[in-house]
C-alpha positions as CSV (number, residue, x, y, z in Angstrom):
1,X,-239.7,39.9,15.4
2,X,-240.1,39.9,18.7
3,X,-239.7,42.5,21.3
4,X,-236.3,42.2,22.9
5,X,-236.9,45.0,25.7
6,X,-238.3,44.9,29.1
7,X,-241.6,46.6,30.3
8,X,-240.5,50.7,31.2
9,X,-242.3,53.8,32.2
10,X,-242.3,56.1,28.9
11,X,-241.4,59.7,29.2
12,X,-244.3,61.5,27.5
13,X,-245.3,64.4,26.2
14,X,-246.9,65.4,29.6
15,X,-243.5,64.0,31.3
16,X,-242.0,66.9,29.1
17,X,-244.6,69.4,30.3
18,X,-244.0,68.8,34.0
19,X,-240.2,69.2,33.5
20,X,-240.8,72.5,32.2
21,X,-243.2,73.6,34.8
22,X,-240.7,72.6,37.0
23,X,-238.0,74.5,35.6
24,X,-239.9,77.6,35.3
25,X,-240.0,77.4,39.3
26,X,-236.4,77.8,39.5
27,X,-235.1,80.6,41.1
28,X,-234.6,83.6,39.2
29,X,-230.7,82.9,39.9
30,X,-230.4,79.2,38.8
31,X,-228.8,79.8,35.4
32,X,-227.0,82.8,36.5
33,X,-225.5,85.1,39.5
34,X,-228.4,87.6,39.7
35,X,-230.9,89.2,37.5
36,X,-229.4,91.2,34.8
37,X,-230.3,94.7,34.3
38,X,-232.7,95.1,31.6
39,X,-230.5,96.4,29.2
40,X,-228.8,93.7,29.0
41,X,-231.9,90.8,29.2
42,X,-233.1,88.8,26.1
43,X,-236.7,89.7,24.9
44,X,-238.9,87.6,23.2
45,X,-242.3,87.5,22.2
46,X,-244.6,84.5,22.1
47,X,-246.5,83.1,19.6
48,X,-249.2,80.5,20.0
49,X,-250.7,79.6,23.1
50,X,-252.3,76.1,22.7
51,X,-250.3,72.7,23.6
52,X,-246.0,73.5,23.9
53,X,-246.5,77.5,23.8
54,X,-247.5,77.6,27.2
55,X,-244.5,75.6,28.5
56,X,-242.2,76.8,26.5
57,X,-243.0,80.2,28.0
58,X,-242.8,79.2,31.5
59,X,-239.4,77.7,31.3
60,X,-238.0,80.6,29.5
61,X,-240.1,82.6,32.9
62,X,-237.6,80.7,34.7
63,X,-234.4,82.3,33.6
64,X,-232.4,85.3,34.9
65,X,-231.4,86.4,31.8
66,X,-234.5,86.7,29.4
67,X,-237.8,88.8,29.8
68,X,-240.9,87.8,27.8
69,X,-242.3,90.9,26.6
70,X,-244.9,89.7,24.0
71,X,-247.6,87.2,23.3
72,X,-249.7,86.4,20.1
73,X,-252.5,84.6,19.4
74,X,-255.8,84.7,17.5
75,X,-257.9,82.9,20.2
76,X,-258.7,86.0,22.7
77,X,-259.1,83.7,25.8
78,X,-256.0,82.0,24.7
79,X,-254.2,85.3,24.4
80,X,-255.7,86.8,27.8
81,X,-254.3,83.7,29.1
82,X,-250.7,84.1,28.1
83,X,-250.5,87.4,29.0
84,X,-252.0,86.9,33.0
85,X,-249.3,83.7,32.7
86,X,-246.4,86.5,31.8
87,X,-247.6,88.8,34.1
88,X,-248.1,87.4,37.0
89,X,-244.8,85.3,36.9
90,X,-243.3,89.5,37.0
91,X,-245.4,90.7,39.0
92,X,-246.2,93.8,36.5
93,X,-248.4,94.1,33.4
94,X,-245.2,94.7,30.7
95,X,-246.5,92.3,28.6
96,X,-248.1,93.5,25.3
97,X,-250.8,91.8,23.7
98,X,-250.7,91.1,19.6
99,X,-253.3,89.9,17.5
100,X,-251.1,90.1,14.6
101,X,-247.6,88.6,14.7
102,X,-246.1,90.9,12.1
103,X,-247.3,94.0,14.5
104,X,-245.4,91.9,17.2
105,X,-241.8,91.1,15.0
106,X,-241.9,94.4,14.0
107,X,-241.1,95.6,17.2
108,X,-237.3,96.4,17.3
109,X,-237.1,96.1,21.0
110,X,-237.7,92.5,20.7
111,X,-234.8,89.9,20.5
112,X,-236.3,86.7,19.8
113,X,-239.5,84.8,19.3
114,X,-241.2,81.5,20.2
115,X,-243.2,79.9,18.0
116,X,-245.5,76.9,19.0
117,X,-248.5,77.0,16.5
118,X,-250.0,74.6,13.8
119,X,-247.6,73.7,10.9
120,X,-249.6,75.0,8.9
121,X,-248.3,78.6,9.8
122,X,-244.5,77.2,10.3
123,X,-243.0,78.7,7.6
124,X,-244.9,82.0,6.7
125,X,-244.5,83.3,10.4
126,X,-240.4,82.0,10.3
127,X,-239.4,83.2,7.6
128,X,-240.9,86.8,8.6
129,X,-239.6,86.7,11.8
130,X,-236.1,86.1,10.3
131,X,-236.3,88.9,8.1
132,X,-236.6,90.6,11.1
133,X,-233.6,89.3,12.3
134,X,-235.0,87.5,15.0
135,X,-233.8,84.3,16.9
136,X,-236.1,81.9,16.6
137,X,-237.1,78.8,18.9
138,X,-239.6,76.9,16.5
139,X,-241.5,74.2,17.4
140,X,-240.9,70.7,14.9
141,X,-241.9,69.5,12.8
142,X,-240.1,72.8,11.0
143,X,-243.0,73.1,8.3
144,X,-245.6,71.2,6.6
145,X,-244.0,70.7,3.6
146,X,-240.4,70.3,2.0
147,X,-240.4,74.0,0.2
148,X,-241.2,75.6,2.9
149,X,-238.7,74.5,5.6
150,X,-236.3,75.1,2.7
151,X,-237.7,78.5,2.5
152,X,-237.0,78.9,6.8
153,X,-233.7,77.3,6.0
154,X,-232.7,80.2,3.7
155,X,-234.4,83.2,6.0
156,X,-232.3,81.8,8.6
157,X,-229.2,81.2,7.2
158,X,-229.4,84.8,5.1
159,X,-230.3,86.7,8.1
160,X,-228.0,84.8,10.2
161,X,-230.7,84.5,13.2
162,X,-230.0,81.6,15.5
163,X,-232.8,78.9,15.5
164,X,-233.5,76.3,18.1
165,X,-235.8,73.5,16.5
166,X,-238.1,71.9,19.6
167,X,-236.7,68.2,19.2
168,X,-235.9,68.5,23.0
169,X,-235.0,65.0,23.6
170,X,-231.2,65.7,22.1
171,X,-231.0,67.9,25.6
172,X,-232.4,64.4,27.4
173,X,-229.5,62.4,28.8
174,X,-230.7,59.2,27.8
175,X,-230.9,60.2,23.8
176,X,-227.6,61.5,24.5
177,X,-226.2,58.4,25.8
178,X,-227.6,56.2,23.3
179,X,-226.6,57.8,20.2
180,X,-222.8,58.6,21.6
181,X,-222.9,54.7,22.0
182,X,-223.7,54.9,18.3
183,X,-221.3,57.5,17.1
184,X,-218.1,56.1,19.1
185,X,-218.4,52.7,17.1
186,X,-219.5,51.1,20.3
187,X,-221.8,48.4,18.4
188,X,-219.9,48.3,15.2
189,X,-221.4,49.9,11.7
190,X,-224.9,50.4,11.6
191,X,-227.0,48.5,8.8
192,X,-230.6,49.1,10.1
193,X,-232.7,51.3,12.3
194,X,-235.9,50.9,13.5
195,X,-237.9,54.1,14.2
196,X,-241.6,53.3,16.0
197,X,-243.8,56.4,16.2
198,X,-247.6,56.3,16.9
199,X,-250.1,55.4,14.9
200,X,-254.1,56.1,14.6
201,X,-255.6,59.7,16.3
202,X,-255.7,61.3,19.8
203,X,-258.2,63.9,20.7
204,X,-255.7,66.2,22.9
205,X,-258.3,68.8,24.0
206,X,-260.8,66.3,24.4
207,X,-263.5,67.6,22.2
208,X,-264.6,64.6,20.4
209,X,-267.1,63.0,23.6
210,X,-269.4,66.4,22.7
211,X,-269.4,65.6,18.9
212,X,-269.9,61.5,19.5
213,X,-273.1,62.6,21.3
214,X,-274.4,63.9,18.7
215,X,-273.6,61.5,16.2
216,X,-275.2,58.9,18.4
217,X,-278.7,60.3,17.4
218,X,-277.9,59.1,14.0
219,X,-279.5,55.6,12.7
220,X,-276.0,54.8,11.2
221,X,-273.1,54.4,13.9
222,X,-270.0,56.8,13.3
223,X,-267.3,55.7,15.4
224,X,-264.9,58.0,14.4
225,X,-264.2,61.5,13.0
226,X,-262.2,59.9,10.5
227,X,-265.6,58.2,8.9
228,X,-267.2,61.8,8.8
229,X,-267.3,62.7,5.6
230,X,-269.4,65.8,3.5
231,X,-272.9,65.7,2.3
232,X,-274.0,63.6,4.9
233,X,-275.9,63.5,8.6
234,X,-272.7,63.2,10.4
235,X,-270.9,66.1,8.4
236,X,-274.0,68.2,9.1
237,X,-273.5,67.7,12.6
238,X,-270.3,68.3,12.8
239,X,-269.7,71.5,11.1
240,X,-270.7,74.7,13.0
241,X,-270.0,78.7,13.3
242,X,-266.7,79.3,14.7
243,X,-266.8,80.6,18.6
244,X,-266.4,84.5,18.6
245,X,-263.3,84.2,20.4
246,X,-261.8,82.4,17.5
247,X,-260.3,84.5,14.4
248,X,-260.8,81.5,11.8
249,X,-260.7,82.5,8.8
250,X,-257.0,84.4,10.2
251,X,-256.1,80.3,11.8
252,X,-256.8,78.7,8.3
253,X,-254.2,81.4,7.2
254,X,-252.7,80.0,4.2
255,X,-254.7,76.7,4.2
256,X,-257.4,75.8,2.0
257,X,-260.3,77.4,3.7
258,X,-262.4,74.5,5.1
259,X,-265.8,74.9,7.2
260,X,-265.2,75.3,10.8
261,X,-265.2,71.3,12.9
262,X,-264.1,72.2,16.7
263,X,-262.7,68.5,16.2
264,X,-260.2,69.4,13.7
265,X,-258.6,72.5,15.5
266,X,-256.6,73.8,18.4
267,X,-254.2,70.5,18.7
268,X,-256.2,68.0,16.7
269,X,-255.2,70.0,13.8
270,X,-253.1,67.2,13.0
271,X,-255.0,65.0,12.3
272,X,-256.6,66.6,8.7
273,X,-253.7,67.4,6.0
274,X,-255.1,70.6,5.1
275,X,-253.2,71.8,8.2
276,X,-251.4,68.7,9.7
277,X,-249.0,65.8,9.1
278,X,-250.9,63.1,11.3
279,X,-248.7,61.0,13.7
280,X,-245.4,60.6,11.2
281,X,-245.0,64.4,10.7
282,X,-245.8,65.1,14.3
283,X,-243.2,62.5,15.8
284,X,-240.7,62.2,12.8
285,X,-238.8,65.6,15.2
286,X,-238.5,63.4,17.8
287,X,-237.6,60.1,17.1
288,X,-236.3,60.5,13.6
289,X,-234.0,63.4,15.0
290,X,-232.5,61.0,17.3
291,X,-232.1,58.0,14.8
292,X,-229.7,61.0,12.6
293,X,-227.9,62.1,15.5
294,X,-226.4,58.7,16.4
295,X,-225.6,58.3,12.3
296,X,-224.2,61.3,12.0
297,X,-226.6,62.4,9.3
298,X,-227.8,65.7,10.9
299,X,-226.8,66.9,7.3
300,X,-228.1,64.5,4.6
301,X,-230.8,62.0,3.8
302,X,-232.3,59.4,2.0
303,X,-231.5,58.6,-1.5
304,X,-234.2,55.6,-1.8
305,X,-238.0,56.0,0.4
306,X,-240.7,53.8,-0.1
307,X,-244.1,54.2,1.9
308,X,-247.2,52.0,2.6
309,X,-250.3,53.5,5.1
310,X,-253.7,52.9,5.8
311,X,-255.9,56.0,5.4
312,X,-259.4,57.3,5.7
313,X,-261.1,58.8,3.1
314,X,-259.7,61.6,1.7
315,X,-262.3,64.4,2.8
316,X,-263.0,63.2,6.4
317,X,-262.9,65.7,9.2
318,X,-259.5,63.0,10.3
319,X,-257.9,62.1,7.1
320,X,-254.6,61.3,8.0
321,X,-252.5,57.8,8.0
322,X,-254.0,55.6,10.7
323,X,-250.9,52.8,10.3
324,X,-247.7,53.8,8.4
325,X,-244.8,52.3,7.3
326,X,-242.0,54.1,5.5
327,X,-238.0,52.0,4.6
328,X,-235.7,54.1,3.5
329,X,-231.9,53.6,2.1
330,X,-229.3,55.8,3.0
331,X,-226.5,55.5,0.4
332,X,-222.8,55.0,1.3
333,X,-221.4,57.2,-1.4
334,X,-224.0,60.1,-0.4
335,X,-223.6,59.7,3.7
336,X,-220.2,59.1,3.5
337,X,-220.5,56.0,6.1
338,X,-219.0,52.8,6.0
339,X,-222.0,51.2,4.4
340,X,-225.7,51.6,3.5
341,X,-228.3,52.1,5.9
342,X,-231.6,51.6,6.4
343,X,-234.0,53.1,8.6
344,X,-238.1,52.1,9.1
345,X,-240.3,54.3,10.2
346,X,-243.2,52.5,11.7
347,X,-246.8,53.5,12.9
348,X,-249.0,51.0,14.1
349,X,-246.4,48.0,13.6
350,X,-246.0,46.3,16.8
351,X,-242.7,44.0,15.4
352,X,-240.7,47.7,16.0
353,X,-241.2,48.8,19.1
354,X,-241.7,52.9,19.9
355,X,-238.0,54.9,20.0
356,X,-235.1,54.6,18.4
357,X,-233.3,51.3,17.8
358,X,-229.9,51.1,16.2
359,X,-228.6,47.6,14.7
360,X,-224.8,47.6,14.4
361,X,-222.5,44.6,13.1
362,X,-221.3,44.1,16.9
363,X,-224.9,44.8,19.2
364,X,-227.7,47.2,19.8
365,X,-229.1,50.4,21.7
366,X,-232.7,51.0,21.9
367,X,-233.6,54.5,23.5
368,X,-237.7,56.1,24.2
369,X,-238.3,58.6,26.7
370,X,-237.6,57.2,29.8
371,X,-236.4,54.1,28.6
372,X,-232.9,52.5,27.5
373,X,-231.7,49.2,26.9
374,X,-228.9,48.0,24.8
375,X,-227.1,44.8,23.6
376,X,-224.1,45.4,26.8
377,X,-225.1,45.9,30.1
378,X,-222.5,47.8,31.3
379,X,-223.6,50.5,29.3
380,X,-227.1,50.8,30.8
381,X,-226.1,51.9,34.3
382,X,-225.6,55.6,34.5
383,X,-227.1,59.1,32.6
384,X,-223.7,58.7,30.5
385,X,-221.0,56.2,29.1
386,X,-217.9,55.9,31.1
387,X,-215.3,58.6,29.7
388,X,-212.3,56.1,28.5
389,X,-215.0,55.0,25.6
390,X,-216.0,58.8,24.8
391,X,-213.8,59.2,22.0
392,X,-216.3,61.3,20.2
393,X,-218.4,63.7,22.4
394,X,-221.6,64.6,21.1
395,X,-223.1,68.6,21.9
396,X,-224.3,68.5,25.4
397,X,-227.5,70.6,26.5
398,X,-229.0,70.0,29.8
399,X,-232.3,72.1,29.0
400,X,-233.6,72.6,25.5
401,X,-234.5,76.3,25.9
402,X,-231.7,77.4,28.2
403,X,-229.6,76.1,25.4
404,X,-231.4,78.5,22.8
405,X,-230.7,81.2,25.4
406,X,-227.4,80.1,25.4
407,X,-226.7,80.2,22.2
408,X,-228.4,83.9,21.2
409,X,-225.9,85.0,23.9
410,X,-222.9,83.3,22.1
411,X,-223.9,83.1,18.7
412,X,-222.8,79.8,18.3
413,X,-225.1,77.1,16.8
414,X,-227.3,75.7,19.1
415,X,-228.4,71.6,19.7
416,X,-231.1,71.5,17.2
417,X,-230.5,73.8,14.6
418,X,-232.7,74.4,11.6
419,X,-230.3,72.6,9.0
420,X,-230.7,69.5,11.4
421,X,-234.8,70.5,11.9
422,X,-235.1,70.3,7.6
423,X,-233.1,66.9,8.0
424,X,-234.7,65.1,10.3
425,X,-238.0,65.6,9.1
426,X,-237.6,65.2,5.4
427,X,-237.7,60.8,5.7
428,X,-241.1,62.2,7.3
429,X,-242.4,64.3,4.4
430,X,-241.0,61.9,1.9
431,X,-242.6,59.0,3.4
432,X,-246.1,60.8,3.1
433,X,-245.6,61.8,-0.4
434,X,-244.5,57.7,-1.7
435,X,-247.7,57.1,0.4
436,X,-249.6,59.4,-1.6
437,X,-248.4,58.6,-4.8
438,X,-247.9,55.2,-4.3
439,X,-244.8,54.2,-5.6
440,X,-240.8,54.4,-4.7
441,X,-239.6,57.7,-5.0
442,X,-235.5,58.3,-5.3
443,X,-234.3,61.7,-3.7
444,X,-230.8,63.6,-5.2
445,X,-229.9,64.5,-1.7
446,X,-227.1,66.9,-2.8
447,X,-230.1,69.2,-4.7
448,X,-233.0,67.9,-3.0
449,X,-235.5,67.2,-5.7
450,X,-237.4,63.9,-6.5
451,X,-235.8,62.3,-9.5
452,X,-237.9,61.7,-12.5
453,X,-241.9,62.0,-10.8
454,X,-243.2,65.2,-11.4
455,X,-246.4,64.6,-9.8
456,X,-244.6,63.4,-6.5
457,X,-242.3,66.3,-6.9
458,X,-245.4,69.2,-7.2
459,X,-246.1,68.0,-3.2
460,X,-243.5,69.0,-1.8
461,X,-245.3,72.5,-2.0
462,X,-248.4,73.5,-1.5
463,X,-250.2,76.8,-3.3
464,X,-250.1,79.4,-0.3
465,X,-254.2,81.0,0.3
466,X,-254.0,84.7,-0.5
467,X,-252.5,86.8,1.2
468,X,-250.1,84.8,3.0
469,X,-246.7,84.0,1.7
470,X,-243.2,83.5,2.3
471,X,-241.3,86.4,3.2
């Protein structure tokens, strides 16, 4: 197939990250008339300083109405870091310091929390902090397996916290635009969606030209950290004692304990399984999210997922799914649309293009960040569709964290909830587990269980290291 849409600028991750800069550099009365008193402020406490904690903080530094009292994080620089960032956006030295995120939720003074730290620690720090009866802004994927964002779905709902999942494109005009086009009929009944998300490894921190240096003393040439594996030169290199900084053994948490690789932690923790979900699990949030919204399936899922991927070894310092591809089957009778759908999820495939393209009976709408194209014209001009053909109106939020602050205030759901975060990411998780298992797996959406494969079903859980758990 070939690519129907024109050349475009992609909004990335970065693009994301500047936007929140900038909205941290608001003025302090932007969002409201004045600076509350404190009484009457939202606290939070931050947790995780490492890729989206830092920006998350800064546009929540931006609004009148909220006060960030509290940061966490294991790394000292990292957490010295947070708290001059706090600080100095104040002008005092209020902010408190936490190695420990349970001495930090404990704190009764403290409203809400923002969590941006490897999935690997998703679900045991949620589901505490919701016993707590905190709000919660939680960064997506929600966890790194099935039972445990059912186990944040729970805490949530029980305590009756308000969560924000961090799928900030639904607060993106153009992913609004796109999938109202989608839910007003525009382009007829949808048969087929094509999701493309990225494939292969990035090295975010940019560690890996210090480790390929080494490796290049080698007689054999390792190209990659996904063809390091144990009991050899390469592996010998790579491993090394933790910098003092660095609580390890407290960042493995409840992961298998593993020897210390600086290529395989701070954000390219994603790329090993022990901690990560590779490039589907990190992008099925986005993308995926936005493929439900325009369905209408914030609250169900597949019945039918069938996965194929390319992998390195098991045991590599990289291990996850270099090139992915993942067709599910929405049924009719469990969605309650007009007919089945099915959605791809693609890594690596250059036949479906990166974003989120919905085939109807009657055109098309492809949407990526800061891109849009569709199958009528008419509809491309503009941030939003013209209002005589906005019979249904899908929840507006014009920033993703303003809207969390929003909703704490009101108490009203907010854009991303964590029912939809669970949702959208489950095609994701089982997409890994048919590509692990090899074979078709059929989902009862209604009770969510695998039907008839007990050794697909025993992955979507994990056994927990001691002494984490779920709260």
């Amino acid at each position: 197939m070939r690519n129907p849409y024109p050349e475009s600028k992609a909004f990335s991750r970065r693009d994301f990250i500047k936007a929140a800069g900038a909205a941290a550099l608001l003025p302090r009365g932007a969002w409201s008339a004045g600076r509350p008193s404190a009484s009457n402020r939202i606290t939070i406490g931050i947790i995780g300083w490492g890729m989206m904690g830092p920006e998350n903080t800064k546009a929540f530094l931006g609004q009148a109405d909220c006060q960030v009292v509290a940061a966490c994080d294991i790394h000292t620089g990292h957490l010295q870091q947070a708290v001059d960032t706090v600080n100095t956006a104040y002008g005092n030295k209020d902010c408190k310091p936490y190695h420990d995120y349970l001495e930090m939720i404990a704190r009764d003074d403290i409203d809400a929390i923002m969590i941006a730290i490897p999935d690997h620690w998703h679900a045991v720090v949620a589901t505490a902090a919701a016993n707590r009866k905190k709000d919660i802004y939680g960064e997506k994927p929600l966890a790194k397996t099935v039972a445990e964002q059912q186990a944040i779905v729970r805490a949530v709902q029980k305590n009756n916290v308000i969560f924000q999942t961090g799928s900030w494109q639904r607060s993106v005009p153009n992913f609004h635009k796109a999938a109202e086009i989608v839910r007003n009929g525009l382009i007829g009944p949808i048969h087929r969606v094509e999701v493309g998300l990225p494939a292969g490894h990035h090295d975010f921190p940019g560690t890996l030209p210090a480790l390929m240096k080494k490796l290049a003393t080698l007689p054999n040439k390792i190209d990659s950290p996904a063809e390091i594996l144990p009991g050899t030169p390469a592996w010998d290199l790579a491993v090394g004692e933790p910098p003092s900084e660095l609580d390890y053994d407290r960042w493995i948490g409840p992961s298998k304990m593993e020897p210390y690789i600086e290529q395989r932690v701070y954000q390219n923790w994603r790329w090993s399984y022990n901690t990560g979900g590779g490039q589907l699990l990190d992008w099925i949030g986005h993308h995926g999210d936005i493929a439900h919204w325009g369905l209408g399936f914030d609250q169900t899922g597949p019945s039918e997922i069938e996965g194929h991927g390319e992998f390195p070894p098991p045991t590599a310092v990289w291990n996850t799914a270099t090139k992915y591809i993942v067709e599910c089957t929405y049924r009719k009778e469990v969605t309650h649309y007009s007919n089945d759908v099915g959605i791809t999820l693609a890594g690596g495939h250059p036949a479906i293009a990166m974003g989120t393209k919905w085939i109807g009976t009657d055109g098309w709408v492809w949407v990526d960040r800061g891109a849009f194209d569709c199958s009528n014209p008419e509809w491309v001009k503009g941030d939003s569709l013209p209002e005589d053909v906005r019979k249904t109106k899908l929840y507006e939020s014009v920033e993703h964290r303003r809207n969390f602050l929003d909703c704490i205030k009101s108490r009203k759901p907010t854009i991303a909830p964590v029912e939809t975060g669970h949702h959208s990411t489950l095609p994701g998780h089982l997409g890994l587990i048919s590509m692990m298992v090899g074979r078709k797996l059929h989902w009862d959406v209604a009770k969510e269980e695998i039907i008839g494969d007990s050794a697909a079903s025993e992955l979507l859980s994990r056994p927990l290291r001691a002494p984490w758990k779920l709260s």
